[in-house]
N, C-alpha and C positions, 0 to 999 in steps of 0.2 A: 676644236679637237677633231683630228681626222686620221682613222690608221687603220690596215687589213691583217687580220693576224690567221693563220691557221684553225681551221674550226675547231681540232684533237686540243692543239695547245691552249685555245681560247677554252675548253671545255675542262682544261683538266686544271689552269692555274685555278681557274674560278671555284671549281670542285674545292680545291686545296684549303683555299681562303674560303671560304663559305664555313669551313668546320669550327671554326672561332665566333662566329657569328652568335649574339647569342638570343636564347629561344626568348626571351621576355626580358627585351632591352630596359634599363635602367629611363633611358632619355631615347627619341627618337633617330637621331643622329647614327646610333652605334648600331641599327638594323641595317645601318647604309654599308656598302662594297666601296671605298675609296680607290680611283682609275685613278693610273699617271700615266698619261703617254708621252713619251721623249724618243731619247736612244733607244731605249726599252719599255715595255710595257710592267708597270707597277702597279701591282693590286696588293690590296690592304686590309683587314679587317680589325678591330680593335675594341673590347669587352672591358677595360679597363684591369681586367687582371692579366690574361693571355693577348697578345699580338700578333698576327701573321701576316707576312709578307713574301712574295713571290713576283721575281723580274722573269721575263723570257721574250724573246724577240718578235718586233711587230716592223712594218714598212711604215714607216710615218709620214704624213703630207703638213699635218697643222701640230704642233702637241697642246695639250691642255690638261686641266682638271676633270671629275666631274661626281659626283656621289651619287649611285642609284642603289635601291633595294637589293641588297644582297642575297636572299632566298630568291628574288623572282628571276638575277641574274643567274642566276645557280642553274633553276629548274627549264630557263632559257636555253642558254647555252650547252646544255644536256640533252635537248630534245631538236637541235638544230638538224638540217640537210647535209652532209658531208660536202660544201664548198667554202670554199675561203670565206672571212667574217670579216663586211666592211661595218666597223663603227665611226658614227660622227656625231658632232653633237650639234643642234636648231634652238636657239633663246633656254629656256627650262627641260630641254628635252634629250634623250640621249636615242638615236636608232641603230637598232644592226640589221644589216642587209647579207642574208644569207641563201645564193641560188636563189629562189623566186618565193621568197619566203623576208619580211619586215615586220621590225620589233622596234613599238619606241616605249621608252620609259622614262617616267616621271624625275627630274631630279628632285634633289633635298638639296641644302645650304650645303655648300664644302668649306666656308670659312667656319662653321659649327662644329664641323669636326676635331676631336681630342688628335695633337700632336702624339705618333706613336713615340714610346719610349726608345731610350738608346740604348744599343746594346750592350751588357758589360763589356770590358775587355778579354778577348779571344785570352784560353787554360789552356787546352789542348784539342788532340783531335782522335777518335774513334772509327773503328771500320764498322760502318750503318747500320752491316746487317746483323754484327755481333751486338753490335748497341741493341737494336730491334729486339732481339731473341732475348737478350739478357733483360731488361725492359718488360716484357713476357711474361716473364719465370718469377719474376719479384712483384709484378702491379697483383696477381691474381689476393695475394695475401693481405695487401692494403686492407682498410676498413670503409665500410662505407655510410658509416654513421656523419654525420654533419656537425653532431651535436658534439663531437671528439675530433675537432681536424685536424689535430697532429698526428691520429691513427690515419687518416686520408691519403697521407704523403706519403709518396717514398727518402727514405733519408741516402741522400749522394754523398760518400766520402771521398775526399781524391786525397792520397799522397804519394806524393812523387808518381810512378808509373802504371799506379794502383789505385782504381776507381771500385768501390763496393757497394750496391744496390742493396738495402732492407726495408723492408716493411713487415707490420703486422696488423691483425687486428684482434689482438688478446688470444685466440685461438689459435693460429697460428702464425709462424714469423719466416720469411724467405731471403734468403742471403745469397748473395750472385758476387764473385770477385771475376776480375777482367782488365788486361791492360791496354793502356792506352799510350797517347806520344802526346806529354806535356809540354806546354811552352817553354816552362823551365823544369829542371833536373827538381830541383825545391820545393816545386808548387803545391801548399796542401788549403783543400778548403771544406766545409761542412755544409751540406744545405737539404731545405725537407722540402721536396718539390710534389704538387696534385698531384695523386698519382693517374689520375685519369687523361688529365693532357699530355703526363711523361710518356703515357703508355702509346697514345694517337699519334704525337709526335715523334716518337721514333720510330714507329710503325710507316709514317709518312715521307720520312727522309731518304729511303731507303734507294732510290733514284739517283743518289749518286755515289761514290763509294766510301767517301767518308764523310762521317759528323765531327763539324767544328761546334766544342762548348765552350759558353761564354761564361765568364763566376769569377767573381771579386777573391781576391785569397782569402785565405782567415785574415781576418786583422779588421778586413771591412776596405773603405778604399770607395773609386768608382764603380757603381752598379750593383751596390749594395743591398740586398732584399728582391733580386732578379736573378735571372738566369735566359741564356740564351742558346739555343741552337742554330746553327748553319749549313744546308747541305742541298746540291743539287739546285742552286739559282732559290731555294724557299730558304726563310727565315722568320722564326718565332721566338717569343720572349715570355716568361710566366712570372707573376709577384710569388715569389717564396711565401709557406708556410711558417708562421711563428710557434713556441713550444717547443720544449725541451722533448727529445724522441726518448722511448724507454732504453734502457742500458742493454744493448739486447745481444751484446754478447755473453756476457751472465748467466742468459736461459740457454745457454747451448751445453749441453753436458759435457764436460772434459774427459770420461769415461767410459766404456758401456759396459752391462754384465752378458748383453746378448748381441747377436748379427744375424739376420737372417738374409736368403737371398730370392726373388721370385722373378723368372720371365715377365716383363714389362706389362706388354701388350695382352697376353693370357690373361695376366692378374686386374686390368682395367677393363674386362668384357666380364669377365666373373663378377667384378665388384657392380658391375651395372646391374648384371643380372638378378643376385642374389639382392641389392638394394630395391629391386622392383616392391617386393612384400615391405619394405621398412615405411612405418608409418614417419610424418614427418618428423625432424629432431629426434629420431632414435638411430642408434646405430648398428652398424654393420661389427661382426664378432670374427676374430681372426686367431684362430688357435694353432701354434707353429709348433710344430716336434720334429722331431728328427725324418727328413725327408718329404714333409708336405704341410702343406696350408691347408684348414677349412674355413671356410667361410660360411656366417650362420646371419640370417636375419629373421627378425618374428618371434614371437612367444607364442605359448601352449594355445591363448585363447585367438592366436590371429593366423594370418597367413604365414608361412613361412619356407624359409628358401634356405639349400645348404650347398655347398657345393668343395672338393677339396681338386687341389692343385699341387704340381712338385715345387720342392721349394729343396734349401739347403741353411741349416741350423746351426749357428756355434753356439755354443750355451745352453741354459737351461731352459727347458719349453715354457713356452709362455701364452697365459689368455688375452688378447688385449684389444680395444673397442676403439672405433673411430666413426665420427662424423663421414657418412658415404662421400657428400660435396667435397670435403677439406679434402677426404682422403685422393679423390679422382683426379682433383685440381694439382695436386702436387705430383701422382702420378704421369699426368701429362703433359708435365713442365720439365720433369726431369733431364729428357732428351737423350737418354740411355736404355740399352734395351734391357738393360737387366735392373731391377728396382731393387736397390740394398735399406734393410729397415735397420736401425741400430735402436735396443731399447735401452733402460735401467731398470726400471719396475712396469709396473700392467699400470700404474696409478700417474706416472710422470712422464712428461712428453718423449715423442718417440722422434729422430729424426731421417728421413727422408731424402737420400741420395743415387745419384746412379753410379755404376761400377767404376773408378778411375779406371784410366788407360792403360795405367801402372800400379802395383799393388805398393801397398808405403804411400802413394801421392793422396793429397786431400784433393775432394773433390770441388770442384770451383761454386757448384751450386747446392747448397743446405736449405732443407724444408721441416722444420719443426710441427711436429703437430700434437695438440695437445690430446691425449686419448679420453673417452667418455667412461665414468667410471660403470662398473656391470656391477648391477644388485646380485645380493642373492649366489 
């Protein structure tokens, strides 16, 4: 194997594939970076549950195989000279020659290597950066318990031109609607994907303008219990989460008795501020009447922080308690400058939206959150 690739490029496919890689491999094999050099230069990483792949153009003289350490390739290739990167490979050994600067590394078996999976068959296709930001807005709510990993996922709906993003983790629940250009007019499927890697890899797609996703219909079919994405010469595959997701349109109130309205950005510097005195797991106190918000954190015997802001009330005034973290997280996901709170009681979850464009339009992104009850 013999071929010169660009240092940026050789730095950044490697970067790409390195993130699959995983910290305390199963077997030896899967620490290894999988190189193909042909037409194109193919790197590969593969954890058995997530797969990454990424082609982009090299001058080729020999092609060949070759499996070396994937972190050392990583921390290599990141720390090179800014000239061209000749790789070749000597009996057991891989080197690159970069400007006056030489790297060989050890190989591993490449017949040991696990065959990456296929990809399902191409659903539709997404604009990256809207995938990305919606992606965002919905991972923050996931769970991170282990011990629960259908709360881990995010659950992907598609039907027909309409993909909707939720997760939760009991405390609160995040709903993102968005459309998309299906394969077909028809296409609907259901699937609960990590939300950790949905979140990385859409985050990482974003290099080209759109995302091609890959998902078996409902019914099952080929690439069943997979999903894949496509975008920008990278390509990755994740095994589906099993369990049933909670019903989680249910918890969405069809009602409210109140509306309030608060400047976005004001309202997330106060909440930081006023959370400084909150000891952990207690919450931030938000009292809305007509014309303004206070916000209170602390009791008699601790520190304590107040602070009030304008705000705009439909309804009756209301005392109501939230978790500082939930409440931030959903404040900065919004993506609206004006934060709309819709309650029912002080005691039932509150939901979490930014201003539609238009009054009457729902808003494409819902943050439920559940409020902490106040003693006393």
């Amino acid at each position: 194997m013999k071929f010169r690739i660009d240092r940026d490029a050789l730095a950044d496919a490697v970067a790409w594939t390195a993130r699959t890689l995983p910290v305390r491999p199963p077997v030896p094999v899967l620490a290894g970076m999988h190189i193909e050099a042909g037409d194109r230069l193919k790197l590969s990483a593969f954890d058995y549950e997530v797969s990454a792949q990424v082609a982009t153009d090299i001058e080729t003289e020999e092609p060949g195989t070759a499996l070396v350490s994937g972190r050392l390739l990583a921390e290599i290739s990141r720390s090179l000279p800014p000239h061209p990167v000749e790789v070749t490979t000597d009996g057991a050994k891989v080197m690159l020659r970069c400007g006056s600067a030489k790297f060989t590394l050890l190989t591993m078996p490449v017949e040991d290597y696990p065959t990456l999976p296929e990809m399902p068959p191409a659903a539709g296709a997404v604009g990256s950066d809207e995938f990305a930001a919606a992606v965002a807005q919905v991972a923050i709510a996931a769970g991170r318990d282990d011990t629960i990993p259908m709360l881990t996922g995010v659950r992907v709906e598609i039907e027909g031109e309409t993909v909707t993003l939720a997760s939760t983790d009991r405390y609160r629940l995040a709903v993102r609607e968005l459309h998309w250009k299906p394969e077909r007019p028809d296409f609907a499927s259901v699937a609960l994907v990590p939300a950790k890697t949905l979140a990385d890899t859409a985050k990482s797609l974003t290099a080209g303008a759109e995302v091609s996703i890959a998902l078996a219909a409902t019914g099952g079919g080929a690439g069943e219990g997979m999903i894949g994405f496509e975008g920008g010469g990278r390509r990755t595959t994740s095994r589906l989460l099993d369990g049933d997701f909670v019903k989680y349109r249910s918890l969405l109130p069809s009602e409210y008795a109140g509306l309030a309205e608060v400047t976005t950005a004001p309202f997330i510097e106060a909440v930081k501020r006023v959370s400084l005195v909150a000891e952990r797991n207690t919450p931030v106190r938000l009292s809305f009447r007509q014309g303004e918000v206070v916000l209170e954190a602390g009791t008699g015997d601790e520190a304590q922080a107040v602070e009030a802001l304008e705000a705009t009330l439909e309804g009756e005034d209301i005392d109501i308690a939230f978790n500082p973290g939930f409440l931030l997280d959903g404040l900065s996901a919004i993506g609206s400058d004006t934060a709309r709170l819709s309650f029912t009681t002080p005691t039932k979850p509150a939901v979490l939206t930014g201003k539609p464009p238009q009054d009457g339009e729902n808003p494409n992104y819902r943050y439920l959150i559940m409020p902490v009850r106040l003693t006393g």
